[in-house]
N, CA, C and O of each residue as an XYZ file, in Angstrom:
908
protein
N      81.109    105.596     83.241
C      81.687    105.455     84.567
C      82.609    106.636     84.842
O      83.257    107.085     83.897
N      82.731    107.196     86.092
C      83.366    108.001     86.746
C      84.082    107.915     88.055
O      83.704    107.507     89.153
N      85.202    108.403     87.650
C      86.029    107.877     88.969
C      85.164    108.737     90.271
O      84.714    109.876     90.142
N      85.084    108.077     91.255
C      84.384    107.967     92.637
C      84.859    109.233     93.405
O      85.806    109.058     94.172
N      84.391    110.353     93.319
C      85.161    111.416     94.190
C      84.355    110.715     95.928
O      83.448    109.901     96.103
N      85.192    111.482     96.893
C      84.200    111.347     98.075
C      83.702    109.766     98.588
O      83.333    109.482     99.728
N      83.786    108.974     97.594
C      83.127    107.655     97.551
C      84.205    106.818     98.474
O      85.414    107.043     98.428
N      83.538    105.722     99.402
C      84.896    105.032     99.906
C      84.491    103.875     98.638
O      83.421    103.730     98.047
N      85.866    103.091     98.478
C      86.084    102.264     97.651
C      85.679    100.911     98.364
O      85.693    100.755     99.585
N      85.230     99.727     97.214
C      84.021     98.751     97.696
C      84.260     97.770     97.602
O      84.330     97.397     96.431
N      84.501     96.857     98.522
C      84.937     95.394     98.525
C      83.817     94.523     97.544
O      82.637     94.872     97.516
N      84.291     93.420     96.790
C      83.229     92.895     96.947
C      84.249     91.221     96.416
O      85.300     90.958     95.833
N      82.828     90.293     97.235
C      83.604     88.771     96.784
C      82.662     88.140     95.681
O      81.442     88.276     95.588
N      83.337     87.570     95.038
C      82.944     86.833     93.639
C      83.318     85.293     93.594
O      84.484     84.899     93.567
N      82.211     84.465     93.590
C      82.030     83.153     93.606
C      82.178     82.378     92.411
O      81.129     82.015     91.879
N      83.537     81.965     91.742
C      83.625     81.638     90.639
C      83.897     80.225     90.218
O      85.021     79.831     90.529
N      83.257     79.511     89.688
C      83.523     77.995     89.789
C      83.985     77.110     91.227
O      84.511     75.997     91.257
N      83.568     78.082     92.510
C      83.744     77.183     93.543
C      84.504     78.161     94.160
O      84.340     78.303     95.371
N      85.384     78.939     93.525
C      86.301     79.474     94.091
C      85.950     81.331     94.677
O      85.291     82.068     93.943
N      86.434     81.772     95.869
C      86.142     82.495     96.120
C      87.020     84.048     96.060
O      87.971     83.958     96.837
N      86.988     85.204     95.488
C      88.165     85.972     95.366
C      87.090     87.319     95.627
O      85.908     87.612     95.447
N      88.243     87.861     96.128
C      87.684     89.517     96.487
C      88.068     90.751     95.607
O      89.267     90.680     95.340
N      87.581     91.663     95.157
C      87.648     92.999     94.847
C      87.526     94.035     94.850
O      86.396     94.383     95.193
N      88.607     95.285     94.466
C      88.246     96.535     95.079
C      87.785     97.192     94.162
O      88.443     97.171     93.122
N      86.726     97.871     94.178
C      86.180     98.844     93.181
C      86.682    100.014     92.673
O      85.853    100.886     92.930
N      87.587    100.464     92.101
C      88.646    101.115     91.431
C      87.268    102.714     91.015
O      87.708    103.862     91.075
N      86.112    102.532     90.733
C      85.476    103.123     89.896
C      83.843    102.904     90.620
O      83.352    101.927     91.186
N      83.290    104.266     90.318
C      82.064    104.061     90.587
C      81.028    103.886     89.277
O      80.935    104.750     88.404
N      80.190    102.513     89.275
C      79.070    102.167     88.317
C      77.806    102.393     88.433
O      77.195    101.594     89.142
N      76.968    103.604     87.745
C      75.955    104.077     87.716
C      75.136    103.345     86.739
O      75.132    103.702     85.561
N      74.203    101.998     87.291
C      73.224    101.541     86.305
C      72.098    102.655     85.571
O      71.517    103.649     86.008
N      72.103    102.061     84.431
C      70.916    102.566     84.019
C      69.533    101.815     84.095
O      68.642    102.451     83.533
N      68.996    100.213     84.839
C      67.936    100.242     85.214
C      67.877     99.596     86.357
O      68.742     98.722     86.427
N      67.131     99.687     87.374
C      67.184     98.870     88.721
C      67.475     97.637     88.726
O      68.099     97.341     89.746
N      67.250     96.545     87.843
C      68.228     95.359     88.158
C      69.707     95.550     87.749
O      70.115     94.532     87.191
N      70.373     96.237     87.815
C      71.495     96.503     88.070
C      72.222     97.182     89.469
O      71.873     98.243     89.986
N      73.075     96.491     89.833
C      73.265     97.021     91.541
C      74.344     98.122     91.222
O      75.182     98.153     90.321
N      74.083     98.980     92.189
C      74.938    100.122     92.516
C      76.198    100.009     93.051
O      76.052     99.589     94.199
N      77.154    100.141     92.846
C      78.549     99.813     93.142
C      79.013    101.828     93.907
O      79.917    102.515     93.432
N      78.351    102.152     94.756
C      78.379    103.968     94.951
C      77.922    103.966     96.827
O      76.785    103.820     97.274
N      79.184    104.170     97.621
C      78.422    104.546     98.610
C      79.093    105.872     99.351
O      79.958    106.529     98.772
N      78.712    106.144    100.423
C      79.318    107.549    101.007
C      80.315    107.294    101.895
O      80.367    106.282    102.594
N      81.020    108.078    101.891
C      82.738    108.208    102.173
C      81.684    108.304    103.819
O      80.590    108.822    104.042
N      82.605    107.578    104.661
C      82.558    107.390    106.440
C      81.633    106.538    106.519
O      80.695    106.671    107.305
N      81.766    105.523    105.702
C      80.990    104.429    106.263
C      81.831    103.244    105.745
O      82.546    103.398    104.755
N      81.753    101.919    106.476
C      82.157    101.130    105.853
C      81.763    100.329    104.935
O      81.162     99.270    105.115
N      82.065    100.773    103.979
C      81.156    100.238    102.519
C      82.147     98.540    102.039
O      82.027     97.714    101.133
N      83.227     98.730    103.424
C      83.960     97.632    102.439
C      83.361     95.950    103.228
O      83.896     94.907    102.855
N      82.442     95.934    104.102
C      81.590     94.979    104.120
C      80.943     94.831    103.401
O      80.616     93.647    103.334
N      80.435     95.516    102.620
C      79.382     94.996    101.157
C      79.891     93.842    100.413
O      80.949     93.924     99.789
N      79.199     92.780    100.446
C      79.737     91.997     99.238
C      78.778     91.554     98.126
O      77.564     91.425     98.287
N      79.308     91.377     97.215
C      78.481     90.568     96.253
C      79.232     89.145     95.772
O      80.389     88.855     95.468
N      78.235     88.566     95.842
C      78.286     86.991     95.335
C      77.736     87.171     93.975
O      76.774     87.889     93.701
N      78.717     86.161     92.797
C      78.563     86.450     91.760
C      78.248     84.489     91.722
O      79.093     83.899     92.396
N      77.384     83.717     91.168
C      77.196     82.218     90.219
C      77.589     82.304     88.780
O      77.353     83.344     88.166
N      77.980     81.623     88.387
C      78.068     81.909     86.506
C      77.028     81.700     86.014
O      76.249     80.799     86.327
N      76.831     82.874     84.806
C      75.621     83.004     84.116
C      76.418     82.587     82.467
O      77.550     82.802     82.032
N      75.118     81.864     81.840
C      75.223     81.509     80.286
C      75.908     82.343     79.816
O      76.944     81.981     79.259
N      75.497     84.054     79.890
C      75.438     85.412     79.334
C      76.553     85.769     79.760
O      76.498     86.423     80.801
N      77.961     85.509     79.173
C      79.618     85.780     79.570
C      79.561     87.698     80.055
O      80.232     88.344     80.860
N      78.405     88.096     79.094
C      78.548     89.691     79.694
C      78.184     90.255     80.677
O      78.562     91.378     81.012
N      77.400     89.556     81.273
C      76.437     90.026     82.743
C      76.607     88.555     83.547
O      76.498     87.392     83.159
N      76.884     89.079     84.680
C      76.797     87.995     86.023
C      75.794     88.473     86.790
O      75.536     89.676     86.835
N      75.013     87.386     87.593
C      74.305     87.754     88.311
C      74.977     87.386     90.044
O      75.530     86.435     90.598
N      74.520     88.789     90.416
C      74.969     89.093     92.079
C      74.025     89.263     92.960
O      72.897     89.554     92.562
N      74.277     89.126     94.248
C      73.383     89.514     95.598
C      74.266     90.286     96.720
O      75.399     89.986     97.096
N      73.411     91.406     97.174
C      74.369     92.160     98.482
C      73.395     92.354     99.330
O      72.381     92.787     98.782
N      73.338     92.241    100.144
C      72.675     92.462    101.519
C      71.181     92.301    100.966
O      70.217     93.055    101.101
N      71.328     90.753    100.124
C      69.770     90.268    100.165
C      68.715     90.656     98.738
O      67.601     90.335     98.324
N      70.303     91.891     98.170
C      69.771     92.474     96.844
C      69.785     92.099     95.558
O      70.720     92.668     94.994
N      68.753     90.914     94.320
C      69.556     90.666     92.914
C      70.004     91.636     92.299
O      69.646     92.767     92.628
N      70.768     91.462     91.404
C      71.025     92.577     90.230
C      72.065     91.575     89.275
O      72.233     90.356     89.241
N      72.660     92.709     88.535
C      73.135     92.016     87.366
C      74.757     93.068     87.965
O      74.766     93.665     89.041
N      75.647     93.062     87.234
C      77.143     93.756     87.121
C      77.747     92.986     85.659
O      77.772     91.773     85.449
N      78.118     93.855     84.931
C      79.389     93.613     83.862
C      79.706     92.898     83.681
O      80.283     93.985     83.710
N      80.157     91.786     83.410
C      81.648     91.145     83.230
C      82.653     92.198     83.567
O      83.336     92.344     84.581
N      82.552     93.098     82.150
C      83.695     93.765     82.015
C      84.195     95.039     83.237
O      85.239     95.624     83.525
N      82.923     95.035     83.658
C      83.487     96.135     85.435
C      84.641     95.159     86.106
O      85.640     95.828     86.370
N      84.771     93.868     86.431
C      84.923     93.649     87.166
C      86.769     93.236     86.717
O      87.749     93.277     87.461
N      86.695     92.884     85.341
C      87.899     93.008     84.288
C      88.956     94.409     84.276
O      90.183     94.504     84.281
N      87.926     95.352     84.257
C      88.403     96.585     84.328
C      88.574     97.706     84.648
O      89.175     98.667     84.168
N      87.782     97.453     85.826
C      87.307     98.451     87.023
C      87.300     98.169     88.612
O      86.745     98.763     89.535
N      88.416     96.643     88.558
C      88.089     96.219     89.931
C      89.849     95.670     89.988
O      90.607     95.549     89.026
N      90.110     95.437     91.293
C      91.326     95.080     91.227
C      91.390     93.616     92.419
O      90.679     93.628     93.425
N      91.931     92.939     92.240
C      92.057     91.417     93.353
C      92.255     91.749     94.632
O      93.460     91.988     94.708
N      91.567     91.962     96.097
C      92.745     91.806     97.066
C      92.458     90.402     97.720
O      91.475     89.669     97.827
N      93.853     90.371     98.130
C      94.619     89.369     98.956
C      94.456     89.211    100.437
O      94.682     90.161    101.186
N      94.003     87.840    100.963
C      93.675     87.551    102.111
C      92.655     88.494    102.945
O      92.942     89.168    103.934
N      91.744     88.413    102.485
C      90.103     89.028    102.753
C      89.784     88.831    104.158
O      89.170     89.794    104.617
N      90.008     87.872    105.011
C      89.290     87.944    105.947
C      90.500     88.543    106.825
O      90.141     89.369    107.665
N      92.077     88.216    106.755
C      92.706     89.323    107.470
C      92.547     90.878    107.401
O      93.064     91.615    108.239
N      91.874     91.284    106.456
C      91.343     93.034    105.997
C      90.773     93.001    106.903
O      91.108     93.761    107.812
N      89.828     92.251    107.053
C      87.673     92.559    107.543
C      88.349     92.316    109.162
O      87.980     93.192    109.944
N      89.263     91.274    109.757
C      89.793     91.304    111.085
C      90.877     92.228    111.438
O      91.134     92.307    112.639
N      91.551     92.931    110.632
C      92.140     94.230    110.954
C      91.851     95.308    110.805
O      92.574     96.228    111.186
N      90.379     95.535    110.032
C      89.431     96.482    110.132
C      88.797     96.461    111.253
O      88.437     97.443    111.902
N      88.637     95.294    111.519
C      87.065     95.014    112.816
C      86.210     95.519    112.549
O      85.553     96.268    113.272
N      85.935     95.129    111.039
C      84.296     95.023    110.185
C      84.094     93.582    109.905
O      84.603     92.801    109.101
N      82.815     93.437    111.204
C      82.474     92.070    111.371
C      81.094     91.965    110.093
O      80.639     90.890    109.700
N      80.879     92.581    109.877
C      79.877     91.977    108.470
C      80.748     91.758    107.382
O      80.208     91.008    106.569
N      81.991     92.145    107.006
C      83.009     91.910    106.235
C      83.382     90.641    106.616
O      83.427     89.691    105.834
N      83.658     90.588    107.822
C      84.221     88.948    108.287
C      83.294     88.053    108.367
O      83.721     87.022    107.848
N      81.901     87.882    108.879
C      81.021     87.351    108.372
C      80.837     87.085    107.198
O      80.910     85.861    107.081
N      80.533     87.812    105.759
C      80.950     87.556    104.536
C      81.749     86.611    103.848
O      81.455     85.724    103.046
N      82.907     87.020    104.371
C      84.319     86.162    104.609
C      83.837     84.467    104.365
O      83.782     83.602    103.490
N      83.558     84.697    105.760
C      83.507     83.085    106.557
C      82.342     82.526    106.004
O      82.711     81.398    105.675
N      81.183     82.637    105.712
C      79.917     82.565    104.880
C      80.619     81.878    103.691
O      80.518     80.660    103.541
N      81.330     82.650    102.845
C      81.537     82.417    101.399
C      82.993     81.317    101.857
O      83.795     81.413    100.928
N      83.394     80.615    102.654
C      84.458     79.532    103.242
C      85.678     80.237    102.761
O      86.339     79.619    101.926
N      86.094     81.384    103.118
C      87.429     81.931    102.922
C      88.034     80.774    104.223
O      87.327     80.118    104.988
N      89.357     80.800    104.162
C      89.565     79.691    105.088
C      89.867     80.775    106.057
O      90.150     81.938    105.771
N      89.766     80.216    107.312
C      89.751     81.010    108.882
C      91.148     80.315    108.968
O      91.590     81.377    109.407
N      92.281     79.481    108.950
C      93.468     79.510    109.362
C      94.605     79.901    108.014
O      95.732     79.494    107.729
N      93.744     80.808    107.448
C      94.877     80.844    106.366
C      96.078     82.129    106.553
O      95.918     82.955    107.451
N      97.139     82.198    105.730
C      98.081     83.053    106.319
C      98.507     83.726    105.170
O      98.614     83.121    104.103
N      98.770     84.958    105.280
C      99.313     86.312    105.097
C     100.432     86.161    105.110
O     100.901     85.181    105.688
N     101.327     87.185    104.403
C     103.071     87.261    103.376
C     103.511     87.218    105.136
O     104.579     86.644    105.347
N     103.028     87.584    105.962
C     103.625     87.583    107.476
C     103.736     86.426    108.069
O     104.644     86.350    108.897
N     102.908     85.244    107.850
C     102.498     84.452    108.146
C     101.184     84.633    109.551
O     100.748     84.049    110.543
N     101.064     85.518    108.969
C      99.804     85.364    110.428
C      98.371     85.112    110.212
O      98.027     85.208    109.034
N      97.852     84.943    110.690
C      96.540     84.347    110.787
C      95.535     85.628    110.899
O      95.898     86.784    111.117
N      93.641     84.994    110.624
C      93.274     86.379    110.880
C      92.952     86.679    112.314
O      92.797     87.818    112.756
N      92.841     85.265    113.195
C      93.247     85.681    114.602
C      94.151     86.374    115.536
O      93.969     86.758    116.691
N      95.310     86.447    114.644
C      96.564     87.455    115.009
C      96.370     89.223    114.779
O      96.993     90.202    115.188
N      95.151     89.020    113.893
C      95.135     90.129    113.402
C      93.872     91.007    114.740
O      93.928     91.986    115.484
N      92.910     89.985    114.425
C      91.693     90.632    115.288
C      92.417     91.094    116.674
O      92.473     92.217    117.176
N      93.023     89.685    117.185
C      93.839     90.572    118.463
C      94.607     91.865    118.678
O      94.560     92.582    119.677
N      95.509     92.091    117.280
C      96.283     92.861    117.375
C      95.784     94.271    117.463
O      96.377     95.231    117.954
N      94.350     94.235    116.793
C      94.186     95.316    116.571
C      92.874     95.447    117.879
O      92.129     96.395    117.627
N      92.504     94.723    119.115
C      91.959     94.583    119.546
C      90.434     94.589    120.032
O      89.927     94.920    121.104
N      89.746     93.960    118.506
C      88.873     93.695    118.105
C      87.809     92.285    118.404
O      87.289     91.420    117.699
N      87.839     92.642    119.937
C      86.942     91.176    120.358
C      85.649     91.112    119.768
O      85.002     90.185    120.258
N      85.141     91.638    119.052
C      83.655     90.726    118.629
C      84.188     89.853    117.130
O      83.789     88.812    116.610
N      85.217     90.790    116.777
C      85.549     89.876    115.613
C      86.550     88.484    116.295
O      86.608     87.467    115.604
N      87.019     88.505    117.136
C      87.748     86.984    117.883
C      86.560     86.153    118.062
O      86.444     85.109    117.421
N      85.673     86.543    118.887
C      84.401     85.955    119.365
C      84.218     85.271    118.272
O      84.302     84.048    118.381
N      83.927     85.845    116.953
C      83.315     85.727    115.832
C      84.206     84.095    115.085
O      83.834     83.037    114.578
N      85.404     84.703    115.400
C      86.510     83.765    114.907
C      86.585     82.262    115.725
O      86.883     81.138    115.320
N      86.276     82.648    116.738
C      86.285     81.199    117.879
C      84.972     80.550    117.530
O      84.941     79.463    118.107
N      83.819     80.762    116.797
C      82.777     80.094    116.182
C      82.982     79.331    115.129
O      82.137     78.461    114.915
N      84.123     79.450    114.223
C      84.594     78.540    113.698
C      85.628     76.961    114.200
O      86.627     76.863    114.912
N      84.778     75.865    113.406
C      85.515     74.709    113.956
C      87.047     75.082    113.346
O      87.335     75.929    112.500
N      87.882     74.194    114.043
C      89.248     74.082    113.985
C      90.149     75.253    113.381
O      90.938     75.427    112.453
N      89.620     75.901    114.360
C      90.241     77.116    114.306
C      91.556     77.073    115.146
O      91.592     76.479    116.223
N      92.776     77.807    114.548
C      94.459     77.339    114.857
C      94.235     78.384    116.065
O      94.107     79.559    115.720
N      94.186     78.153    117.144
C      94.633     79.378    118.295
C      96.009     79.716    118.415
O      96.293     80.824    118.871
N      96.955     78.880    118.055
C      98.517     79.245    118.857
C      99.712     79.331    117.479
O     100.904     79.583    117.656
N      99.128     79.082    116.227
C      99.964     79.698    115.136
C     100.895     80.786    115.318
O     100.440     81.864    115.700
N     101.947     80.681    115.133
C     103.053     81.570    114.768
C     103.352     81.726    113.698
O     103.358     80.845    112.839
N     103.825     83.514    113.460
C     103.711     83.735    112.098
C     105.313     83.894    112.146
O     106.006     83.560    113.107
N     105.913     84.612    110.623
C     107.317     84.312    110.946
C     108.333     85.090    111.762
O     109.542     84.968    111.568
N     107.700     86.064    112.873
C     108.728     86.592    114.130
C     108.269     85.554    115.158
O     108.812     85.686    116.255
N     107.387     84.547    115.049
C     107.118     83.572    116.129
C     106.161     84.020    116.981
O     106.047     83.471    118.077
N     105.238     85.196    116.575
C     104.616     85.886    117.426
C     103.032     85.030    117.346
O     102.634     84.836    116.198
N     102.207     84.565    118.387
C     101.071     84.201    118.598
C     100.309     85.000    118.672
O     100.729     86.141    118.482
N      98.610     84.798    119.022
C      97.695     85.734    118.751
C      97.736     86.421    120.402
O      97.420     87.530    120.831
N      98.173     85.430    120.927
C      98.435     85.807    122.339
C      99.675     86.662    123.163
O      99.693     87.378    124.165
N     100.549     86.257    122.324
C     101.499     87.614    122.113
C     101.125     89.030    121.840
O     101.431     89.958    122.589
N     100.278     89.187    120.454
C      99.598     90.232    119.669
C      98.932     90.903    121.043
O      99.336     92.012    121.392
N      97.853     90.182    121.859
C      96.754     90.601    122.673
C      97.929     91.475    123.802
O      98.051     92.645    124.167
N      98.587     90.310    124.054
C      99.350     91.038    125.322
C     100.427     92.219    125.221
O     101.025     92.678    126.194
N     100.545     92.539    124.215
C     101.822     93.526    123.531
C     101.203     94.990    123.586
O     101.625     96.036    124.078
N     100.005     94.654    122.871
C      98.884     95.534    122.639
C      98.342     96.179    123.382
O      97.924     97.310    123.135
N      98.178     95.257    125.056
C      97.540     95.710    126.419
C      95.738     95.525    126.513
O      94.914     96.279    127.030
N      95.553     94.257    125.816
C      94.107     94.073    125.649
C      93.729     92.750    126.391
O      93.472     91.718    125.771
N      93.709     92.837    127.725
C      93.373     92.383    128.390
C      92.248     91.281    128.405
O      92.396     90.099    128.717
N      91.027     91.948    127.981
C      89.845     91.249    127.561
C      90.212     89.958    127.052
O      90.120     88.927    127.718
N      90.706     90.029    125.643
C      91.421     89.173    124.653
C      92.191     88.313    125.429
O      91.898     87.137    125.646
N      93.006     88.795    125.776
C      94.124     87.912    126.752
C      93.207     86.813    127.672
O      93.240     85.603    127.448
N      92.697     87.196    128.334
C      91.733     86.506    128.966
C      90.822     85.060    128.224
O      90.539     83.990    128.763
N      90.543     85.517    126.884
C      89.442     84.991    126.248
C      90.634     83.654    125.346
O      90.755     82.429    125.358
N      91.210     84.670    124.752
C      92.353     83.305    124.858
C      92.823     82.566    125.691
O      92.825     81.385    125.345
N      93.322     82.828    126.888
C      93.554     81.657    127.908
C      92.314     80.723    128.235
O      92.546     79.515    128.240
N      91.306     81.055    128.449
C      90.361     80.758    128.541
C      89.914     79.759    127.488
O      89.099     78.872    127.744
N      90.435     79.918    126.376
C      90.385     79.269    125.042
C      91.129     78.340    124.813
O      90.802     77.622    123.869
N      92.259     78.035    125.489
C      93.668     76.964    125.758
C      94.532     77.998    124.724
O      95.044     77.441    123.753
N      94.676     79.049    124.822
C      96.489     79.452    124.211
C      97.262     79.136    125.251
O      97.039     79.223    126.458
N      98.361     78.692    124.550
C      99.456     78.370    125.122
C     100.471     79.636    125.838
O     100.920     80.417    125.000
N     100.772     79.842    126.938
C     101.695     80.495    127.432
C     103.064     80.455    127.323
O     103.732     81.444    127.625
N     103.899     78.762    126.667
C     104.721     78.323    126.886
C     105.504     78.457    125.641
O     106.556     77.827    125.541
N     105.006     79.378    124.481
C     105.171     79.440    123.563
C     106.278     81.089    122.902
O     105.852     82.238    122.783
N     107.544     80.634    122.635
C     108.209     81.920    122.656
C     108.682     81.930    121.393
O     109.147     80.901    120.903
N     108.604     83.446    120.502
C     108.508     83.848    119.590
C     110.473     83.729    119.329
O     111.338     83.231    120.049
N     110.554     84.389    118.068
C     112.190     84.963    117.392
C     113.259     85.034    118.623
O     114.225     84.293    118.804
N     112.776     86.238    119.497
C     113.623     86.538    120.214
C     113.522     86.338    121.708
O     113.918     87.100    122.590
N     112.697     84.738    121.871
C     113.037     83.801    122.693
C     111.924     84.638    123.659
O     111.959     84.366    124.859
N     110.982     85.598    123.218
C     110.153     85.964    124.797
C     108.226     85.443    124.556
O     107.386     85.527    123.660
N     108.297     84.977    125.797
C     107.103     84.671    125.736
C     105.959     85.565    125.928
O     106.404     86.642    126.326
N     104.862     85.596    125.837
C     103.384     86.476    125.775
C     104.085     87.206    127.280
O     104.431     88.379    127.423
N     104.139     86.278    128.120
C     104.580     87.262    129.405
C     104.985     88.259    129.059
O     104.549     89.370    128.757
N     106.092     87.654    129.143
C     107.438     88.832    128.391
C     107.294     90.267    127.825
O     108.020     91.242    128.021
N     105.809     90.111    126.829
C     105.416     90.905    126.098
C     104.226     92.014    126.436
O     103.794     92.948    125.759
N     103.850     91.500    127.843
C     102.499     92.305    128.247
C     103.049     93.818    128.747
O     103.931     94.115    129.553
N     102.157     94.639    127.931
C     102.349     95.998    128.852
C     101.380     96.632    129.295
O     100.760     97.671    129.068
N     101.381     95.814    129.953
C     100.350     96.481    131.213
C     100.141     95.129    132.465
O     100.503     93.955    132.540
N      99.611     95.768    133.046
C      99.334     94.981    135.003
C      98.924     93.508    134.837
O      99.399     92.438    135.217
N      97.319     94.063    133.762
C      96.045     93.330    133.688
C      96.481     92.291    133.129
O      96.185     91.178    133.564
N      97.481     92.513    131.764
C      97.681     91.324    130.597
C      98.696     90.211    131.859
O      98.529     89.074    132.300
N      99.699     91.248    132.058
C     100.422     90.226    132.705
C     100.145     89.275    133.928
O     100.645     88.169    134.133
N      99.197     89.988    134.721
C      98.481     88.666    136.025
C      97.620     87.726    135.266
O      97.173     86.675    135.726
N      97.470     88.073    134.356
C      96.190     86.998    133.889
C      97.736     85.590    133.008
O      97.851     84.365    133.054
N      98.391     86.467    132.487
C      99.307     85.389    132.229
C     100.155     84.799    133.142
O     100.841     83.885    132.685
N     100.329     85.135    134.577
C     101.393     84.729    135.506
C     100.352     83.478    136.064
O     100.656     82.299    136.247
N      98.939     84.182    136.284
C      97.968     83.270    136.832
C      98.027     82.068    135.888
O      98.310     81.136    136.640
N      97.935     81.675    134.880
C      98.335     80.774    133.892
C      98.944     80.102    133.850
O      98.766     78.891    133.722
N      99.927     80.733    133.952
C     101.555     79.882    133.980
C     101.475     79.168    135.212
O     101.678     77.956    135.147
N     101.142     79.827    136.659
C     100.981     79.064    137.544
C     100.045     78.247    137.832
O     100.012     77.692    138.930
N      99.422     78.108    137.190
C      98.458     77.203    137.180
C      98.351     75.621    136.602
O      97.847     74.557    136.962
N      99.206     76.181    135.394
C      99.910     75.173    134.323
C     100.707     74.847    135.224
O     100.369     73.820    135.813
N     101.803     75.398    135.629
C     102.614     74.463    136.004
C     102.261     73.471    137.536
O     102.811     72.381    137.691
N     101.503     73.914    138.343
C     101.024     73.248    139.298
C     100.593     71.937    138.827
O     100.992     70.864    139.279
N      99.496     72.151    137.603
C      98.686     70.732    136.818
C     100.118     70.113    136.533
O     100.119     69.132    137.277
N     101.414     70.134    135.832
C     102.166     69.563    135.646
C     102.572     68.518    136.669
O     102.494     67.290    136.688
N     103.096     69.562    137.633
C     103.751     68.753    139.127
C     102.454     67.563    139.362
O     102.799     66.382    139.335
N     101.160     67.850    139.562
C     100.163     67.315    139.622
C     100.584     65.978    138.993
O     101.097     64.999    139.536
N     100.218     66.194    137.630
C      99.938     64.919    136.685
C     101.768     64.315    136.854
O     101.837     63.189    136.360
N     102.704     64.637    137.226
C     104.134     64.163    137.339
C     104.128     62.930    138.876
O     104.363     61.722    138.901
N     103.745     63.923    140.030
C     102.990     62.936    141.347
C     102.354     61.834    140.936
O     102.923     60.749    141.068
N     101.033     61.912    140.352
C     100.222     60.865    139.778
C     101.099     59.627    139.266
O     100.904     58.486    139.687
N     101.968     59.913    138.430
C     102.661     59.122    137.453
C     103.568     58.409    138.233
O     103.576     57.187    138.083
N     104.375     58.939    139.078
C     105.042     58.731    140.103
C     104.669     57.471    141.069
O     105.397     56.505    141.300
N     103.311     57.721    141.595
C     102.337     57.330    142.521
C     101.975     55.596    141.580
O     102.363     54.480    141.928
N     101.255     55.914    140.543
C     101.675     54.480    139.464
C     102.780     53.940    139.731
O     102.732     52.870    140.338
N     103.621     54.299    139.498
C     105.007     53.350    139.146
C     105.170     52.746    140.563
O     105.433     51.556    140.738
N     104.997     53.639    141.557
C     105.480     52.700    142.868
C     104.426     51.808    143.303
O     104.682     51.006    144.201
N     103.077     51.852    142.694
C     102.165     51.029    143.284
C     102.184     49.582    142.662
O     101.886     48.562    143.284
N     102.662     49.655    141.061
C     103.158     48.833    140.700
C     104.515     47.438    140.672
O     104.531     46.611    139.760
C-alpha cells in the first residue's frame, strides 16, 4: 500500500452486526486479483459517495463488500489500519450535496433526525448549504423532524433564510415549518432573511397563520355563544 498522491480520499460504510459506521480511506489499496475491490479514485470527483457494505464473513481476515453493485473482498486489516471512523455521515453527504452519498446514508438506516456536536440535523445542513435535491431527498423520509433546533436555536428554516435560498424557504413552508419559532437571540427566520424573496415568502406566512388563528379563535367564540 501507498499513500494516495492526487487521489481524493474514500468514504465508505460498513455493516457490522446491524450496526452501521463510516470510513475514510487514509491509504490507497491496490488488489492483486479482481475479486478484490479497488479502494483508488481520481482527485475531482466525488469519490466520497462510494460506499461499501461489508456482512460478516467466517474468514475474520477478509470481509465481503459491494459498491455500486460491485462483489469483492477488502482486509480486515485495511480497514483496522488504513481507515479512520467518521462521525455523523449523512450530515457530510448533506453538506456536501452528494446525494448518492446521502442516498447510501439513508439506504443503510443512518438515522435522518440524528444530531451533530451542534446539535443540528442533516436538514439544517442541506439547507444551509443550499442544496435542494438533497432536502427533497430528505422530505422522502417518514418522520422526518422539520423544525429542530440545534443549540443557537437555529431551524432549518432559519439556515434557508439567512443563506438567501429562497427555493428552500418556500419548500419548507410549504412543508409546515414553523415561522413562530425564535432561535438564542430571540429572532425569528424573518428576522434572519437576506434578501426580498426569503422574506415575502415568510411575511406571507406569518400572515396567513395568523389570519387562520383569528379564524379558528371566531369559531370558538361563535360555539360558546351558541351554547
Amino acid at each position: 500500500m501507498a499513500i494516495s498522491e492526487g487521489l481524493d480520499r474514500v468514504f465508505f460504510v460498513f455493516s457490522l452486526s446491524g450496526q452501521v459506521k463510516v470510513f475514510r480511506a487514509l491509504y490507497t489499496f491496490e488488489p492483486r486479483t479482481v475479486s478484490i475491490l479497488v479502494f483508488q479514485f481520481k482527485s475531482g470527483i466525488k469519490s466520497e459517495g462510494d460506499f461499501i457494505q461489508i456482512p460478516p464473513l467466517s474468514d475474520t481476515n477478509w470481509w465481503k463488500g459491494t459498491s455500486k453493485g460491485r462483489t469483492g473482498l477488502i482486509p480486515s486489516n485495511y480497514v483496522a489500519e488504513q481507515a479512520e471512523s467518521i462521525d455523523n455521515p449523512l450530515h457530510e453527504a448533506a453538506k456536501r450535496g452528494n446525494l448518492s452519498w446521502l442516498r447510501e446514508c439513508l439506504d443503510n438506516r443512518v438515522g435522518v433526525n440524528g444530531l451533530d456536536k451542534a446539535g443540528s440535523t442533516a436538514l439544517y445542513w442541506a439547507c444551509h448549504g443550499g442544496h435542494k435535491d438533497i432536502v427533497d431527498m430528505l422530505f422522502t423520509q417518514p418522520n422526518i423532524e422539520l423544525n429542530q433546533q440545534n443549540k443557537l436555536g437555529d431551524t432549518a428554516l432559519h439556515a434557508a433564510a439567512w443563506k438567501g435560498y429562497a427555493d428552500i424557504v418556500q419548500l419548507l413552508l410549504a412543508k409546515g415549518a414553523r415561522t413562530d419559532l425564535r432561535n438564542n437571540e430571540k429572532k425569528l427566520a424573518l428576522d434572519m432573511a437576506t434578501n426580498a424573496a426569503c422574506a415575502s415568502l415568510l411575511k406571507k406566512k406569518q400572515g396567513t397563520d395568523a389570519v387562520r388563528t383569528l379564524s379558528n379563535a371566531e369559531d370558538y367564540l361563535d360555539d360558546e355563544d351558541s351554547d
